[in-house]
C-alpha positions as CSV (number, residue, x, y, z in Angstrom):
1,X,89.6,111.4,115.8
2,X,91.4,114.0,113.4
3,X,95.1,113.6,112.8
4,X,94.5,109.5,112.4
5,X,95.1,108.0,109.2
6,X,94.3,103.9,108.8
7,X,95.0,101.7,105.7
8,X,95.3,98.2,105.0
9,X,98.0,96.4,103.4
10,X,98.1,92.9,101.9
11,X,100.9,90.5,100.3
12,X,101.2,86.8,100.1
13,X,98.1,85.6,102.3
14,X,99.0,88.6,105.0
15,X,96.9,91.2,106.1
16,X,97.6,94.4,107.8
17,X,95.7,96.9,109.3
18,X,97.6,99.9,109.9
19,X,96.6,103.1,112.0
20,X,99.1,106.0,112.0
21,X,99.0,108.9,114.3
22,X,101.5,112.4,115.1
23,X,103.8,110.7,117.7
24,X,107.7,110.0,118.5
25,X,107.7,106.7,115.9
26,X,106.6,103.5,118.5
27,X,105.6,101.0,116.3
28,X,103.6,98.3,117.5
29,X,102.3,95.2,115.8
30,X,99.5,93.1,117.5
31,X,100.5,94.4,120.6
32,X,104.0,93.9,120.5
33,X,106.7,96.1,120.0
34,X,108.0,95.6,115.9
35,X,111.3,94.3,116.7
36,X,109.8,91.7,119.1
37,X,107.2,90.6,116.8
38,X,109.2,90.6,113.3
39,X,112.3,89.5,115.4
40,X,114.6,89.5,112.0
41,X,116.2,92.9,111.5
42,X,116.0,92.7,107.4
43,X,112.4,92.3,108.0
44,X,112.3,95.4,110.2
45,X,113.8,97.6,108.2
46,X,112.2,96.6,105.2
47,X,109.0,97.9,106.7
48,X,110.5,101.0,107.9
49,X,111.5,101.8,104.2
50,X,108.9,103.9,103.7
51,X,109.2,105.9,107.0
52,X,112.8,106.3,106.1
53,X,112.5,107.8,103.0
54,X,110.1,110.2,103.5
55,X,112.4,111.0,106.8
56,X,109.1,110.5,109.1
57,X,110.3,107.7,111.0
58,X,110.1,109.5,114.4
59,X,107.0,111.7,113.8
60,X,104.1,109.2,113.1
61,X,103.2,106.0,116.0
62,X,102.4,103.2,114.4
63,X,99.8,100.5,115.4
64,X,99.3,97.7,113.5
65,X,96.7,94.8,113.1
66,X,98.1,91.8,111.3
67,X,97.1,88.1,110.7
68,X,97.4,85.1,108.0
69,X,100.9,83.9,106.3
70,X,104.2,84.0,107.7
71,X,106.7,86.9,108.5
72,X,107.8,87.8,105.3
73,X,104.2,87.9,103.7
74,X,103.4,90.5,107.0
75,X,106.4,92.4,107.0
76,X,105.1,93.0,102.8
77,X,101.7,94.1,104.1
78,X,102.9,96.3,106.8
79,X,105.0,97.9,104.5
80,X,102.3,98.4,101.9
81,X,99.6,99.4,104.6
82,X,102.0,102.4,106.2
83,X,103.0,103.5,102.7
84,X,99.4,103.8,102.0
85,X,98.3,105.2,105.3
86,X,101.2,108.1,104.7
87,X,100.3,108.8,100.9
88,X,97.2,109.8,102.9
89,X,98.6,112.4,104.9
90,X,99.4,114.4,102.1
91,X,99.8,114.6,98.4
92,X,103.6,115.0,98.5
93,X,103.9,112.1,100.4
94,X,102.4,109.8,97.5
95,X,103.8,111.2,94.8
96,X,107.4,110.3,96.6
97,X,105.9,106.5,97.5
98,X,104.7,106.1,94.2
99,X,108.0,106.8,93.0
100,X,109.9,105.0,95.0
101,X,107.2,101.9,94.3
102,X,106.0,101.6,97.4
103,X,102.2,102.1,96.8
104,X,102.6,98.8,94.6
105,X,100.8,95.5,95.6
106,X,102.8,92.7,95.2
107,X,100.5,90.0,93.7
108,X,102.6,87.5,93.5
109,X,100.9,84.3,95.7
110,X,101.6,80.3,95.8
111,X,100.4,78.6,93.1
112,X,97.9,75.6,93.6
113,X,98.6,72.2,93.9
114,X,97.5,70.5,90.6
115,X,95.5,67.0,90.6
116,X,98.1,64.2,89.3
117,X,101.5,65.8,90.6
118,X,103.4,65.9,93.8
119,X,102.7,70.3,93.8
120,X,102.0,73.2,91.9
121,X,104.7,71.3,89.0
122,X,106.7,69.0,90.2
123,X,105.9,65.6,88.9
124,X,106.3,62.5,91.0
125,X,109.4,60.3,90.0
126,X,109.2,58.1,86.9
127,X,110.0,54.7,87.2
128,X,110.8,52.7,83.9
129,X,109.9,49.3,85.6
């Protein structure tokens, strides 16, 4: 299909597939509308960020695949997959996300638990006697 532009976005352990097409701006994520799914408004517009400063947000639908973490990590990789799926559509479009640092992963993750402490630092309690 022309006119369909798909990218995939990933933050924390969150990973979303992103399909945008022409349209009147529907977003859907796994099936359910973005307000519904996301259900906090600061995580909604933070993925709309994109759309709104490129003043696209009622020209492209948006469908969205995404799975793993929680809603914060998936409202981070919506937002990077549709900034990527836009830089796409044209050149303009990219040089404006790259600006605005949208096209940048965010690799910050959860450290690992080390062997001998109660997490990644934190030390179980000392006791004197």
């Amino acid at each position: 299909m022309e006119n369909r532009f798909s990218a995939v976005g990933k933050r924390k352990n969150a990973i979303a597939s992103v399909i945008i097409r022409p349209g009147k701006g529907e977003m859907k994520v796994n099936g359910m509308p973005i307000k519904e799914y996301l259900k906090s408004d600061v995580l909604v517009m933070d993925v709309e960020q994109p759309l709104a400063m490129l003043q696209a947000a009622d020209s492209y639908d948006i469908i969205a695949r995404v799975k793993g973490g929680g809603l914060s990590g998936q409202s981070g990789a919506l937002r990077l997959g549709i900034s990527r799926a836009l830089a796409l559509v044209s050149e303009d479009n990219r040089k404006q996300l790259r600006k605005s640092g949208f096209l940048t992963r965010d690799s910050r993750v959860v450290e690992r638990k080390k062997y001998g402490l109660a997490g990644a630092r934190r030390r179980f309690q000392f006791s004197k006697r």
